[in-house]
C-alpha positions in Angstrom: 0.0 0.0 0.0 1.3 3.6 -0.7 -0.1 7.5 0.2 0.0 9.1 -2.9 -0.9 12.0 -1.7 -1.9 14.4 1.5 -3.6 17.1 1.4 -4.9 19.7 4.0 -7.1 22.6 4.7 -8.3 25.2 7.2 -11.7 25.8 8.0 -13.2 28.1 9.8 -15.6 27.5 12.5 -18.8 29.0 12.7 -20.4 30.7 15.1 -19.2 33.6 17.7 -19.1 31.8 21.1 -16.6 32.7 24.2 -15.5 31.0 26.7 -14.0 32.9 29.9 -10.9 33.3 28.2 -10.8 33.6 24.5 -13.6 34.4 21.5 -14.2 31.3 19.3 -14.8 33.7 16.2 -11.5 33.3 14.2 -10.6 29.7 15.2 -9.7 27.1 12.4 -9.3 23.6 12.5 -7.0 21.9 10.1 -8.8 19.2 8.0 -6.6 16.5 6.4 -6.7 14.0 3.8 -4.2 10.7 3.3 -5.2 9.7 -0.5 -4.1 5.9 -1.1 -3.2 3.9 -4.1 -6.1 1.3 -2.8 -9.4 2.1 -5.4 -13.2 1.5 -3.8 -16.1 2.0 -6.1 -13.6 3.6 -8.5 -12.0 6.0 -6.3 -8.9 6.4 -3.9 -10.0 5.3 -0.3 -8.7 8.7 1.8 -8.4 8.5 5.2 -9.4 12.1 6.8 -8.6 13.6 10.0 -8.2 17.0 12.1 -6.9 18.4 15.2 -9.8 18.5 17.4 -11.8 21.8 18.2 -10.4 25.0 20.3 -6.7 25.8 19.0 -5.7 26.8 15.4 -5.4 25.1 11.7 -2.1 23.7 11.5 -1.1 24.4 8.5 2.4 26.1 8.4 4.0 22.8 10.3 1.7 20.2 8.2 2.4 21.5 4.8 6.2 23.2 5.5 7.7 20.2 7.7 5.2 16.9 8.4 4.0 16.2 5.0 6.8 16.1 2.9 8.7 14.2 5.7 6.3 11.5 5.0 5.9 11.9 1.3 9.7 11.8 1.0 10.2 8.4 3.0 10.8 5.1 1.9 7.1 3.9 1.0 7.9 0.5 2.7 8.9 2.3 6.4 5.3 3.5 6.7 3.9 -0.1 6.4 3.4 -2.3 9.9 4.0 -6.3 9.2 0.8 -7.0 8.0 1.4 -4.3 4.8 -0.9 -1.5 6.6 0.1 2.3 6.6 1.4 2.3 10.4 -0.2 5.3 12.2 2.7 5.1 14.4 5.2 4.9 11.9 4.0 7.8 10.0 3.5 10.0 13.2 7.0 8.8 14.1 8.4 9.9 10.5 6.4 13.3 10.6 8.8 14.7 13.8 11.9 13.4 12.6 14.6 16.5 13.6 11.9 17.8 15.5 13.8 18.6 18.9 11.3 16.9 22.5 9.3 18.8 24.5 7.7 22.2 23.7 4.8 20.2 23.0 2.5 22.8 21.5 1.0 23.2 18.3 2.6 20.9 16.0 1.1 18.2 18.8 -2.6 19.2 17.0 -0.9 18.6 13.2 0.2 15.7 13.9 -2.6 14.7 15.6 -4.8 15.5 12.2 -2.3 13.3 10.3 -2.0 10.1 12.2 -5.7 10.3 12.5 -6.4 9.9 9.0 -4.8 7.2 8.7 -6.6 5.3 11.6 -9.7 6.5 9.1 -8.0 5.2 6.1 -7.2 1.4 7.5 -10.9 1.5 9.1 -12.3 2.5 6.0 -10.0 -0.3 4.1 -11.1 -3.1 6.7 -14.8 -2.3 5.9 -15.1 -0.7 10.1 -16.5 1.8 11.7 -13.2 3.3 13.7 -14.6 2.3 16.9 -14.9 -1.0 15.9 -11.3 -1.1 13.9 -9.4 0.1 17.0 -11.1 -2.2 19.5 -9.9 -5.7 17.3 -6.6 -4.1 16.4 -5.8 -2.8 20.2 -7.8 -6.2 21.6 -9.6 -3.7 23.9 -13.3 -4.1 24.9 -15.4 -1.4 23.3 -18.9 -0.2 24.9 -21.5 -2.5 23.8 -24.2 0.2 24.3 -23.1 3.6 23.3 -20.7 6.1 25.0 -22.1 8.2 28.1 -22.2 11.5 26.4 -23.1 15.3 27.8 -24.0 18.2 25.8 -20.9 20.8 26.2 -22.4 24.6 25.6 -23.5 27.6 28.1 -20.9 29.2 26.6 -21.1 33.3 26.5 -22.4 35.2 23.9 -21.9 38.8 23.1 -25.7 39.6 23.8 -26.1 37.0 26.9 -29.2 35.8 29.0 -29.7 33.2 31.8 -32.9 32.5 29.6 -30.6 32.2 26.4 -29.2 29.8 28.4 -31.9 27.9 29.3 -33.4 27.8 25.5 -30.0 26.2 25.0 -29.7 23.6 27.5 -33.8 22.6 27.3 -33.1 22.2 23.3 -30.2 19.8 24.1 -32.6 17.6 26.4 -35.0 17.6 23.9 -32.6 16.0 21.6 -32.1 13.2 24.5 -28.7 14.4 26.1 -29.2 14.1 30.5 -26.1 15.6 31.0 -24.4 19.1 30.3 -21.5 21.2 30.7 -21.4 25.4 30.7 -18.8 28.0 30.9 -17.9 29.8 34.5 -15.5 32.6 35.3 -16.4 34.8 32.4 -18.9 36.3 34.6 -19.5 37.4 38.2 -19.9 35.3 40.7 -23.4 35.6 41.2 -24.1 35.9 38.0 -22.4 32.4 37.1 -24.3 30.6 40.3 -27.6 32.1 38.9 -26.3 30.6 35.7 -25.7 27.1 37.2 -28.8 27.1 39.3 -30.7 27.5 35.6 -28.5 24.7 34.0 -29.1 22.3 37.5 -33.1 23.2 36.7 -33.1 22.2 33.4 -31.0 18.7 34.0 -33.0 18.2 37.0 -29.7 17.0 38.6 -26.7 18.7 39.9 -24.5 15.3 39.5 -25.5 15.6 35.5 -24.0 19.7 35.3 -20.7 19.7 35.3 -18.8 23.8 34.8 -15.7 24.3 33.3 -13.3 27.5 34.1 -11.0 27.0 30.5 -7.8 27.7 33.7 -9.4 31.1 34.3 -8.1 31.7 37.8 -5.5 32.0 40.3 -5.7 30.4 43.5 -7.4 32.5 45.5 -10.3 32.6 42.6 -10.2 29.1 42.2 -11.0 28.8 45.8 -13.8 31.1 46.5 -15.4 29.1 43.4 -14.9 26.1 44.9 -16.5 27.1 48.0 -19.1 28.7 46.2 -19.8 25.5 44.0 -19.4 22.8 47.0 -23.1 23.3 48.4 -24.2 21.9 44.9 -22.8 18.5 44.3 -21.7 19.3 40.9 -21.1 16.6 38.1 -17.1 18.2 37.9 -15.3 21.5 38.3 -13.1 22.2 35.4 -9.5 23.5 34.7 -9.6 26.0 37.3 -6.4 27.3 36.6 -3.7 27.5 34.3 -3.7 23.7 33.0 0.3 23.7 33.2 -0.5 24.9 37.1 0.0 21.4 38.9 0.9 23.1 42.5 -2.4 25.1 42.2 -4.6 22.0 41.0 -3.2 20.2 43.7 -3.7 22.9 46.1 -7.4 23.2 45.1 -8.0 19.0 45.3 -7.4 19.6 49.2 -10.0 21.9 49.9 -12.3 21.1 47.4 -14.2 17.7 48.0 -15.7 17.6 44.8 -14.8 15.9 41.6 -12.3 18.0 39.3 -11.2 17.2 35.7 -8.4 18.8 33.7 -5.9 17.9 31.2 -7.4 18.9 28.0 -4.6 21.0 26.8 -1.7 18.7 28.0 -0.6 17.5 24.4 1.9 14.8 25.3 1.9 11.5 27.6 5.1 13.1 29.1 2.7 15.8 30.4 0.1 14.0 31.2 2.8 11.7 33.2 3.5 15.1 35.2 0.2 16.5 35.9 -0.2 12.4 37.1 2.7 13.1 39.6 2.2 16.3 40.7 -1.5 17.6 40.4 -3.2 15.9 43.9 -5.8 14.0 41.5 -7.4 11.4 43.1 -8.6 8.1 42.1 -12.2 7.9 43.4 -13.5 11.2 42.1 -11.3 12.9 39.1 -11.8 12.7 35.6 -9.1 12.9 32.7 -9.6 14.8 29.7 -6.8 14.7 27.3 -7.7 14.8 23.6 -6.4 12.9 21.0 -6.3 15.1 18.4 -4.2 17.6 20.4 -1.8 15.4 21.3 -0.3 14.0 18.6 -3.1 11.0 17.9 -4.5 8.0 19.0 -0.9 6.1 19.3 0.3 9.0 22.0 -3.4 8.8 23.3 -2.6 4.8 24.0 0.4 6.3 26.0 -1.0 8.7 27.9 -3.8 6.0 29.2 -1.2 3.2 29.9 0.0 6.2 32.5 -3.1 7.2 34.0 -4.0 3.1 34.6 -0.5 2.7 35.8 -1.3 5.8 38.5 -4.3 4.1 39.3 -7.4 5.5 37.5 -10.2 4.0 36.0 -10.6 3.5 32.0 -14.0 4.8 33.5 -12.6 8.2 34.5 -10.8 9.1 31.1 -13.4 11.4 29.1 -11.6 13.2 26.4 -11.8 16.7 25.5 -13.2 17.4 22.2 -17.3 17.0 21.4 -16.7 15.4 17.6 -17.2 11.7 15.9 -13.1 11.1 15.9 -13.6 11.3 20.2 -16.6 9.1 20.3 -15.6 6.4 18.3 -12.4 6.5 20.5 -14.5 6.3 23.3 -15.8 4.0 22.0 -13.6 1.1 21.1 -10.8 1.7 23.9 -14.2 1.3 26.4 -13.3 4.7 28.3 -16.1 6.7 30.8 -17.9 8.7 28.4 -17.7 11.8 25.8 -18.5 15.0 25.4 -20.6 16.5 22.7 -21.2 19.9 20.8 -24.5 19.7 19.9 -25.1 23.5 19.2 -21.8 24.6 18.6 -18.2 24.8 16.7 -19.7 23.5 13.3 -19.2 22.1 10.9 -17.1 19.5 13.3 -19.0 19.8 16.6 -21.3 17.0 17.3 -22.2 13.7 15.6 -23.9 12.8 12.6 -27.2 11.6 11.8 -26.2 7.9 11.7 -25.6 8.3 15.5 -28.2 7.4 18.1 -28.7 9.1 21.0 -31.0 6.5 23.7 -31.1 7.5 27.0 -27.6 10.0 27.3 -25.4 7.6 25.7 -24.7 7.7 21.8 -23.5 5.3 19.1 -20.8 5.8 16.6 -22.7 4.5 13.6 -21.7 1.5 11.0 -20.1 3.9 8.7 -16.5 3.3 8.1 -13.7 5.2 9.1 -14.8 8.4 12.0 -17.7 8.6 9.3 -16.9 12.3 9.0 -18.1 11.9 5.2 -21.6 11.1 7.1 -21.9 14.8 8.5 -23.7 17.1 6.2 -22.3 20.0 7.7 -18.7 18.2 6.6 -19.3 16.0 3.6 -19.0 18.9 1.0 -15.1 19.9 2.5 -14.0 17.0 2.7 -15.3 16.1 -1.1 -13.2 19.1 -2.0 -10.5 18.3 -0.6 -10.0 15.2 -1.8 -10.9 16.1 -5.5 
């Protein structure tokens, strides 16, 4: 098998959504194709891929330094034993001379890169990628769907608690039971008045979880805390600066509730460190590093062997990043559960219509590969770029 070609483009994502910390209005995502010399129905099977939602296209350090690196290799280095393009091969090929650490944005390109070629050997095996990674990894996938919760609540330039509520009652009228809004980009006050609405419409406090996007300093991340322990929330999230371990672990002795972080740690060598050092405990904290900002599913693999080594739960590992790559990664590696973007970050937010949603928990669908083509919102990018 041979690429014979990859090709790459930045999209936009719609919409004009904040979080406390930065406007989603000019984000891009970089969305990639691996073209093969193996013809379906005519055509070159591609594999496609990005790098998750909530940083920047790539595509400077794809198209300057990772693609030619692996378009210039020997065709036969990229191959595993069985004759398959070798995800980790080709991730491994794409950072030659590319010094360790400073794990920052090319950790997303390469992400985009080794992830369509997980689509590309899914789509060749006749799979949906959940299924594909499960009997090539010999892990046990969910048999009924992944635990999923509607991620929004975000702010909006012209923002209501009943704007809000319209939002959160439209996800539960889809089916989610679970949901996740923004805190810190607000008062106090007004962000307890906006949890109090979100607790209302999930009928819960254990299914609302709040997320900070590392907002505060200590002393903020305290008074939150305080503030937030009377409700019993589902999780408090990145409360401070995700690189702050002394201040997460700090906060995990005052604050009895469940916190979750690690969304924008983009190697297992970080994630190894915020293990270490961040006072997260086994019985109540959840894990949220993404795949596609770290590199792929092959430094993914890495990162969980550590967090089972330190003594969590697949159970507690719910990565960052509400698209079809997450949930069918969910999915097959049999992991606690994903996050969704029902109403937001399009075209790439949320699932497609060969998804089912029963009772909170969703289903990748039987189309092969991430089944990105299935997404209306998608399907006419990625046809162009693959033209």
């Amino acid at each position: 098998m041979r690429i014979t070609a990859i090709c790459e483009q930045a999209v936009r994502l719609e919409g004009a959504v904040a979080n406390a910390v930065v406007s989603f209005r000019d984000h891009t995502v970089s969305l990639v194709a691996v073209v093969s010399d193996q013809i379906r129905d005519g055509r070159p099977v591609a594999g496609i891929g990005f790098n998750s939602i909530g940083r920047f296209a790539q595509s400077g350090i794809l198209r300057e330094r990772l693609i030619p690196r692996v378009l210039d290799a020997n065709p036969d280095e990229l191959l595993d034993a069985a004759g398959q393009l070798d995800p980790a091969r080709i991730a491994g090929v794409a950072l030659q001379n590319e010094k360790p650490g400073g794990h920052g944005d090319r950790a997303g390109a390469v992400a985009a890169l080794e992830l369509a070629v997980w689509d590309l050997n899914a789509k060749l095996a006749d799979l949906p990628s959940g299924a594909y990674i499960a009997q090539r990894l010999e892990s046990t996938p969910l048999a009924n769907g992944a635990p999923t919760y509607a991620a929004g609540g975000y702010y909006y330039p012209e923002d209501s608690t009943a704007r809000l509520k319209d939002e959160l009652c439209s996800y539960r009228d889809l089916g989610y039971t679970a949901f996740k809004i923004k805190i810190g980009g607000a008062s106090l006050a007004q962000d307890l008045d906006r949890i109090e609405t979100a607790i209302e419409v999930a009928g819960d406090p254990g299914k609302v979880a709040v997320d900070a996007n590392g907002r505060f300093d200590f002393d903020a991340a305290v008074t939150y805390g305080n503030a937030l322990a009377k409700y019993n929330l589902r999780w408090f999230e990145e409360a401070g600066d995700p690189l702050d371990f002394a201040l997460q672990a700090e906060l995990a002795a005052c604050y009895e509730g469940a916190l979750a972080t690690g969304e924008n740690l983009f190697s297992s060598a970080d994630s190894r460190n915020l293990l270490r050092y961040a006072g997260l405990r086994h019985d109540r904290d959840v894990l949220q590093m993404d795949p596609g900002l770290s590199y792929g599913l092959t430094e993914y693999l890495a990162t969980l062997a550590a967090a089972e080594t330190a003594g969590f739960a697949r159970s507690q590992c719910i990565p960052h990043g509400g698209h079809l790559i997450n949930l069918h990664i969910v999915t097959g590696l049999g992991l606690g559960g994903c996050e969704a973007y029902p109403g937001v970050f399009q075209p790439f937010g949320g699932f497609s219509s060969g998804c089912a949603l029963v009772n909170g928990n969703v289903t990748a669908g039987d189309a092969p590969g991430w089944g990105l083509e299935q997404k209306d919102s998608l399907a006419p990018l990625i046809a162009e770029l693959v033209a």
